[in-house]
Structures are given as C-alpha cells and as structure tokens.
VMD Tcl script that draws the C-alpha trace (Angstrom):
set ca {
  {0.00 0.00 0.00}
  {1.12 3.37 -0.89}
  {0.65 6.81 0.86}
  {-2.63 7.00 -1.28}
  {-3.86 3.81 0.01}
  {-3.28 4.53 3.17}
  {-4.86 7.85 2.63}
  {-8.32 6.15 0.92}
  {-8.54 3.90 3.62}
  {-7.94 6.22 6.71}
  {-10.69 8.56 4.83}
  {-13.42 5.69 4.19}
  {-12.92 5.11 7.71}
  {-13.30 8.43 9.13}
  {-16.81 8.36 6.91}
  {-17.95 5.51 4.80}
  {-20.61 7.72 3.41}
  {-18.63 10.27 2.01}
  {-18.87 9.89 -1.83}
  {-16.15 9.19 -4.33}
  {-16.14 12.83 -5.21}
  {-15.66 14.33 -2.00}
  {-13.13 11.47 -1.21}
  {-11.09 12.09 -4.34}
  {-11.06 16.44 -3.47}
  {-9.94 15.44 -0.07}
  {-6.78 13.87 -1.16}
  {-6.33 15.88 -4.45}
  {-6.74 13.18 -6.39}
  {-8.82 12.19 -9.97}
  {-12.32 10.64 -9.13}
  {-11.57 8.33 -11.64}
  {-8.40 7.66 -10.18}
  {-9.69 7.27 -6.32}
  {-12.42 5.16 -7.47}
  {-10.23 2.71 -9.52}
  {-7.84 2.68 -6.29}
  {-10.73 1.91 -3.54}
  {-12.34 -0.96 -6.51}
  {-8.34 -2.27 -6.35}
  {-8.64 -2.26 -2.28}
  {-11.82 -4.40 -2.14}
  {-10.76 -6.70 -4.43}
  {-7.25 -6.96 -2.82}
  {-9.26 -7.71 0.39}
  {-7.97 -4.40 2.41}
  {-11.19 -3.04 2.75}
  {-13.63 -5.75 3.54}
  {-16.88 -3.61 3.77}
  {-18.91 -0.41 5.65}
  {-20.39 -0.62 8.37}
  {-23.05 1.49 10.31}
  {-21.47 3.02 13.82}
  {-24.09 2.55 16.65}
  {-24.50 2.93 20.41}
  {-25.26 0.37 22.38}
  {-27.17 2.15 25.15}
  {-29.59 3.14 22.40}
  {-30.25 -0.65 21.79}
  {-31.00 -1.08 25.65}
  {-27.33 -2.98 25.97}
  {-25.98 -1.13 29.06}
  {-24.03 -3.66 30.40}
  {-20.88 -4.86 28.44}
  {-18.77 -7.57 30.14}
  {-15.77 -9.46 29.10}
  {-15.77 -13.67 29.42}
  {-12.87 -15.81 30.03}
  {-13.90 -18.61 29.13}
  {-11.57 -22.34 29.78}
  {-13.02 -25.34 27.54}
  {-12.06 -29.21 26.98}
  {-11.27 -31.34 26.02}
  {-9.10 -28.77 23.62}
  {-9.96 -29.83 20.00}
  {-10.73 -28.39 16.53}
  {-14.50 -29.73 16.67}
  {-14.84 -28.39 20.24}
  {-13.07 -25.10 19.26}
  {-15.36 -24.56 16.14}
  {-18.92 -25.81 17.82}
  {-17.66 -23.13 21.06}
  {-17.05 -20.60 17.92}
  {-20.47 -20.91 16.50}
  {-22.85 -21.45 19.57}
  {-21.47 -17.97 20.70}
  {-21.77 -16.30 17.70}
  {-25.12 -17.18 17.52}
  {-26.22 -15.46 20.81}
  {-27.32 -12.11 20.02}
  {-26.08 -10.49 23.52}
  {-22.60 -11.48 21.91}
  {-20.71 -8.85 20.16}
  {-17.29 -10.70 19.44}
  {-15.68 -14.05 20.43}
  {-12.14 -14.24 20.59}
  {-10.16 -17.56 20.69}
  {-6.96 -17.19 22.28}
  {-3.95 -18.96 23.28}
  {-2.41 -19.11 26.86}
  {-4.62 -20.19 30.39}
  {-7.83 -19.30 28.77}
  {-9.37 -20.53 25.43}
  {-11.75 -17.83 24.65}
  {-13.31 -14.12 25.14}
  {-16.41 -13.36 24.94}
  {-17.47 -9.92 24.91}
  {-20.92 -9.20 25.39}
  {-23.64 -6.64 25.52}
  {-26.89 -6.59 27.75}
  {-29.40 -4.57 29.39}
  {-27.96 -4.97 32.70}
  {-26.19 -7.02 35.71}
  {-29.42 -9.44 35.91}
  {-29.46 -9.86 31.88}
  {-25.35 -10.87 32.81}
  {-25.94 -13.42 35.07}
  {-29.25 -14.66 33.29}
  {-26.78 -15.28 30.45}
  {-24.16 -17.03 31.89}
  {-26.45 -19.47 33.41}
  {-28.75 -19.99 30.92}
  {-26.01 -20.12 28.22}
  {-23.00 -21.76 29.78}
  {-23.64 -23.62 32.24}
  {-25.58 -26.05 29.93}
  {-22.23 -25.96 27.98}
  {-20.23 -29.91 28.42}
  {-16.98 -28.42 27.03}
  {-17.00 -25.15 29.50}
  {-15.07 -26.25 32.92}
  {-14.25 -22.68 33.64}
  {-14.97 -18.95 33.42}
  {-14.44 -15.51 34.43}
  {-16.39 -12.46 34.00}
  {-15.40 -8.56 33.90}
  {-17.05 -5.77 33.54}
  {-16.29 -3.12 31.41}
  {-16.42 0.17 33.28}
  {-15.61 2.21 29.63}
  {-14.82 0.66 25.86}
  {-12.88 2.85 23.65}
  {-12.72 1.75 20.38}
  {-10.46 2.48 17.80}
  {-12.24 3.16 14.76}
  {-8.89 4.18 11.97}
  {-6.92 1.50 12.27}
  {-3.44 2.31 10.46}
  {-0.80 -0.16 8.61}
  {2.10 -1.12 10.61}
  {5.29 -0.07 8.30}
  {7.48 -3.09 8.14}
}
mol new
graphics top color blue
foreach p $ca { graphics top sphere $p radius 0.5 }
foreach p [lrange $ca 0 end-1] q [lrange $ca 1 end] { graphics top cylinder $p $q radius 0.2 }
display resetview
C-alpha cells in the first residue's frame, strides 16, 4: 500500500458515506483515479466492507462484560462448535479464541447485571466443554475506529 492507500482507507474510515467525489477532493486526487484505487482495495481484500457506527445504550445494551472462558477437552471440533454457539447469541458482540490459560473471550452486551448473570447461566452452564470462566465488567470501551498499517 502506498501513501494514497493509506490515505483512501484512513478517509473511508473516518466516513464511509462520504462519496467518491468528496473522497477524491480530499486527497487531491482524480475521481476516476480514487475510485479505480478503492475498486483495487476491495478486491485486494484491504477493505472488507462499511459498516453502520451505533450505540449500544440506544439498543437497551448497558451492560458490556468481558468472558474468560476455559473449555475441553481442547480440540478443533470443540473449538469450532464453542465458535459458532457464541456467535449465535445475540447479547454477543465478538468471540475471541486465544492462546495461553484461557481458550476464549467473549465480549458481550446486555441490558444490565441481571441480563449478565441470566446469560451465563442460561447459556454456559448447559455448555459440556466449559469447565471454567471468568467475567469482567467493562467500566468504559474505547474503540479504535482508523486503524493504520504497521510499516514493516
């Protein structure tokens, strides 16, 4: 990736909506030229598609807690069927599978401390594979929404 790249993709970032236009007079640049560069991006699998920004207190999800979550026995089938039976729950926002003492985060989102604990034992605890978890709350999330390339 060039400095234009970079540019295109810091920008659609920023502002997914903006249009190719606006984009291309931003970084003094051809519209024909920025649009050819953000088609080459897709299709190079940089930029993987737009997404809508929203708050999760507006969806009544107050609560966000983090999950450590310890599984066994430690296989591919019980990795992948862990995988998908979380990403299926709609108070989950990400699942994370990790090496080191725990196999998995889990972050989720819910209305509030009784939704939390409603979950866990309504979703885990019928779980075989779970012998262990941990939860945290998360006082504050701050998300990075530009994520840069790392120079090499």
């Amino acid at each position: 990736m060039d400095a234009t790249d970079r540019a295109i993709v810091d920008q659609l970032q920023r502002d997914a909506r903006q249009s190719n236009r606006d984009l291309a007079a931003k970084l003094n640049i051809a519209p024909s030229t920025c649009l050819e560069r953000v088609r080459a991006l897709r299709a190079r699998g940089v930029i993987t598609g737009y997404h809508a920004a929203v708050d999760l207190r507006a969806l009544n999800r107050n609560l966000q807690a983090l999950i450590a979550v310890q599984v066994r026995p430690l296989s591919r089938d019980v990795i992948t069927d862990f995988k998908r039976y979380m990403s299926e729950q709609p108070e989950v926002l990400s699942v994370f599978v990790l090496a080191g003492g725990d196999d998995f985060i889990v972050h989720v989102a819910v209305a509030d401390i009784q939704r939390l604990h409603d979950f866990l034992m309504d979703r885990f605890t019928i779980r075989r594979e779970i012998v262990g978890f941990r939860t945290s709350i998360v006082y504050q999330h701050v998300d990075s929404t530009v994520v840069t390339p790392l120079v090499p």
